[in-house]
N, C-alpha and C positions, 0 to 999 in steps of 0.2 A: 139699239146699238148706234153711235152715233160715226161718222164720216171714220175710214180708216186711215186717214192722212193724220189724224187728230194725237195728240201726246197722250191725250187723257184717256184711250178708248181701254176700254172693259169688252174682254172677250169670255162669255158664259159657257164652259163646256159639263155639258150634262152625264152622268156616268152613274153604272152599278159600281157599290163601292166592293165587290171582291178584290183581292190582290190582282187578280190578272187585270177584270176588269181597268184596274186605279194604272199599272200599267202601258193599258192600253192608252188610254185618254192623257198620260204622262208624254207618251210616242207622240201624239197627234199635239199636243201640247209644246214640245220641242222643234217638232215639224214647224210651227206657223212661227216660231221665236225665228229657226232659220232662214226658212222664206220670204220673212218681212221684218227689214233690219229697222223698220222704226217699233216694232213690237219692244217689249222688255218685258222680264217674267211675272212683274206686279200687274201686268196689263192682263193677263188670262190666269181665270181663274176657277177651277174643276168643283163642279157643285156634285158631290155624293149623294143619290135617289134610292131608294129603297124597293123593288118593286115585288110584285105577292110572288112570283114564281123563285125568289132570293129566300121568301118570309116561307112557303111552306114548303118544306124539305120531307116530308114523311111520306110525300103518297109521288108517284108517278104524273109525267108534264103533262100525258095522252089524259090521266083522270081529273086533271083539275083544269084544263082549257088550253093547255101546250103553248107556241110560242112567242105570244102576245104576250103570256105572265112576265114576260122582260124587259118588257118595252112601255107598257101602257102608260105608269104610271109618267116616264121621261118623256113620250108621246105629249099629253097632256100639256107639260111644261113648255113643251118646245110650241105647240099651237097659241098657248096662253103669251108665248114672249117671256117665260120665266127664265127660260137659258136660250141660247143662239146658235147652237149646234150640239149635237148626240152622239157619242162614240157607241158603236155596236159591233159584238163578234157578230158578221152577217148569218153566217148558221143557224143563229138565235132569231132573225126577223122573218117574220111573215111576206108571203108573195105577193100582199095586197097593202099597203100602207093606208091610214087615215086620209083623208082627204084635206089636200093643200099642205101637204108634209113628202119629202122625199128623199131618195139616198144620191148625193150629189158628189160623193169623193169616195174613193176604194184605195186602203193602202198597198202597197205591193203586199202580194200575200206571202206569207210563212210557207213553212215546211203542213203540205196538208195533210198527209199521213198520220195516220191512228197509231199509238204506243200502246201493243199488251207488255204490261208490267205485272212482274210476276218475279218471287226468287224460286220457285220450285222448276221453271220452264225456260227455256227463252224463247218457245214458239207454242202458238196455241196446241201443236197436234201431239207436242212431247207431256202435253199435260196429261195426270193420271186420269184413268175414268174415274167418273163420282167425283170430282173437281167442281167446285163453283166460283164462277165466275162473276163479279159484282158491274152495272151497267144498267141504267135507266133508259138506253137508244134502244128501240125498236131495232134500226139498222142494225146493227153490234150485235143483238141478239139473235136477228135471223143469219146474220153471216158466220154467229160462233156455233149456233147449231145445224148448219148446212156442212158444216166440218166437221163438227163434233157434236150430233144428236146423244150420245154417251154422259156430256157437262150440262150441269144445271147452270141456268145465267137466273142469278136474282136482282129485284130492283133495288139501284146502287144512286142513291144524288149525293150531292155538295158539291165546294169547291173542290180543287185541286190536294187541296193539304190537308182536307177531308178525307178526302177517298185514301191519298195516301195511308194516311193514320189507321184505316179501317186494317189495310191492306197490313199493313205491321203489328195490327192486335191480330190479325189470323181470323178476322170475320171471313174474310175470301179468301181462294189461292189466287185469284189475277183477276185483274181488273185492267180495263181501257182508259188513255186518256188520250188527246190531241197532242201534235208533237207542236202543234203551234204553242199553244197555252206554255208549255211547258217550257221552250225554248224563249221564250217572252220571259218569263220568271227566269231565267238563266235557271232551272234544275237539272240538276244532272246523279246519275243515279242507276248504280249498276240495274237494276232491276228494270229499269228503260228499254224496251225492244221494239224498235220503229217495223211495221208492217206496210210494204210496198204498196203501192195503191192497187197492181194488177192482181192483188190477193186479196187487198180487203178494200172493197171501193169505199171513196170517202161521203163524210156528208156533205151536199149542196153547200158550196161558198166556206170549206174548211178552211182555214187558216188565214180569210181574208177578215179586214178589220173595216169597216163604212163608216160615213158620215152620214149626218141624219139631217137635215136644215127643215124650215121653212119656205116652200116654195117661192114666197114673197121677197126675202131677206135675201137682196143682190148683196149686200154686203159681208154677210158669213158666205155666200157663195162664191165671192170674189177673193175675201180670205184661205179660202181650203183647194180653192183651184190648181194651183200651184204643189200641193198634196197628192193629188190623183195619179193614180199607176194605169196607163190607158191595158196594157196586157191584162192587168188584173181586172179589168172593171168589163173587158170584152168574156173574159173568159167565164167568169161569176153570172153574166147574165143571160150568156148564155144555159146554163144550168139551173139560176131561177126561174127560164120560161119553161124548162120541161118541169119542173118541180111546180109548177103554176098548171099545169097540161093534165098534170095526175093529180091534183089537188092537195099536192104533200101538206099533211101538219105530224105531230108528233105521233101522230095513232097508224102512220102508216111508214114500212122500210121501203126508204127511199133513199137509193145514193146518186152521186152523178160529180162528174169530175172532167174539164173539159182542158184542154194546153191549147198554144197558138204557136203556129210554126207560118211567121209571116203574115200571108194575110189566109193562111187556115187554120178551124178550129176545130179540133177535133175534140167531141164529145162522147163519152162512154158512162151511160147509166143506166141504172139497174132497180127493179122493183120485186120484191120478196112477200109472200106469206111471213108472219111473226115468227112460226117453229122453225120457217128455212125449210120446210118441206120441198115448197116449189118458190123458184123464181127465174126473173127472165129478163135477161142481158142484152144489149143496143146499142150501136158504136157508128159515129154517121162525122161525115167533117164537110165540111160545108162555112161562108164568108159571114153570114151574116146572123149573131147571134140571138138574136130572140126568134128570128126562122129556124136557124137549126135545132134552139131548147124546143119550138111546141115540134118539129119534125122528131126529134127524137122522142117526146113525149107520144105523140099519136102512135108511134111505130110500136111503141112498148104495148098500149092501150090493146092494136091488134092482135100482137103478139099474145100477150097473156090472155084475151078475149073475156069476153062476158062472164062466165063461171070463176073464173080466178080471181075477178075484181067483185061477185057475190062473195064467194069464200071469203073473200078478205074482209070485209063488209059484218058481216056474220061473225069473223076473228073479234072484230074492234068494238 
């Protein structure tokens, strides 16, 4: 990428091509037209990536290597210099990035609350027994059977207008979605029922959107600066250090949801058995967020002790 003072510059932004996806990178795309009035729209421009966790829809993220399959291949791109920066729902990224690759920009996050959609309900507990429930999260399913061990939850992937679709042939009676995703896409949609977080914890870094750079590339770094939500980027990492603590990937329920009230942050997450049989809850605030993500991860670790993290173990 050459000097950003320059007329001619070419700004690479790398993206899965889903609608929310295309969305997202659209946001961060308007973003930097804002922020840097020598920008113009012919100057950035959204390279669409394909990556295996897009490509195989049949089987669950825990069975086929969970949440690398959405980044690798844009990973690659971004070390080779093939694009200059990576839009990612952070949910989707691993706790451990490739080396010389990193997330440099967090947009102010969304609404991070989970939507059960459903026209038979508007709340999971009203749903009849014998109900099924469509949902590939771990999380989601141990939270929908700690409420209701009576509903089957089966494995449910695609996009948004996927699921939806399922949900109006009558494959399932309800199904989850992100109210971020959703409100991104402007959908709106009787069968929409937002669940508070103090009822259904969210996943690690819901509703927040990252950037992805090149450690090296002061210049995409100097460009997205200006993009960052510091509340957002305090809060999110603090909950990817406990999510990093437990070794979260998709084979395991893990939630965590952290606010900032000044300069505290309060963090509350939670780690489940898959049936929702047993799990076990941690609420800690404290200044300084990757201390308080491994404090509240270690606190959990005790809490649920040795046998619970066999059991789980033995689950996956």
């Amino acid at each position: 990428m050459q000097d950003i003072q320059k007329d001619d510059i070419t700004v690479r932004i790398g993206t899965r091509g889903s609608q929310l996806a295309l969305a997202q990178a659209h946001e961060v795309k308007d973003r930097l037209l804002s922020a840097h009035g020598h920008l113009q729209d012919n100057m950035i421009d959204i390279i669409v990536m394909s990556t295996r966790g897009d490509r195989i829809l049949d089987r669950p993220l825990a069975d086929i290597g969970g949440k690398g399959l959405f980044t690798e291949e844009i990973e690659e791109a971004l070390t080779k210099g093939d694009i200059d920066m990576a839009v990612h729902s952070l949910k989707d990224m691993p706790t451990t990035l490739p080396k010389g690759l990193e997330l440099a920009c967090y947009l102010a996050r969304e609404d991070a609350r989970d939507a059960f959609i459903s026209a038979k309900a508007t709340r999971l507990r009203d749903l009849p027994a014998g109900s099924v429930i469509g949902s590939a999260s771990l999380r989601r399913q141990a939270l929908t059977l700690a409420l209701r061990p009576d509903i089957t939850v089966t494995s449910f992937r695609g996009n948004v207008q996927s699921r939806l679709k399922k949900l109006d042939e009558g494959i399932v009676d309800a199904t989850y979605l992100a109210m971020a995703g959703l409100n991104r896409l402007g959908l709106e949609d009787d069968r929409i029922h937002p669940i508070e977080t103090c009822d259904f914890l969210p996943a690690v870094a819901q509703g927040a959107i990252s950037i992805e750079i090149a450690s090296h590339h002061k210049t995409a770094r100097d460009l997205i600066r200006p993009l960052n939500h510091l509340p957002t980027e305090i809060c999110v990492r603090a909950e990817r250090a406990m999510l990093k603590i437990l070794d979260g990937s998709c084979r395991t329920p893990i939630a965590g949801y952290a606010t900032c009230d000044g300069d505290n942050i309060t963090l509350t997450a939670m780690v489940s058995l898959p049936d929702g049989r047993e799990s076990h809850r941690y609420e800690l605030t404290g200044h300084d967020p990757e201390a308080l993500g491994r404090d509240v991860g270690e606190a959990l670790k005790e809490q649920a002790g040795k046998a619970f993290f066999d059991i789980l173990r033995e689950a996956l």
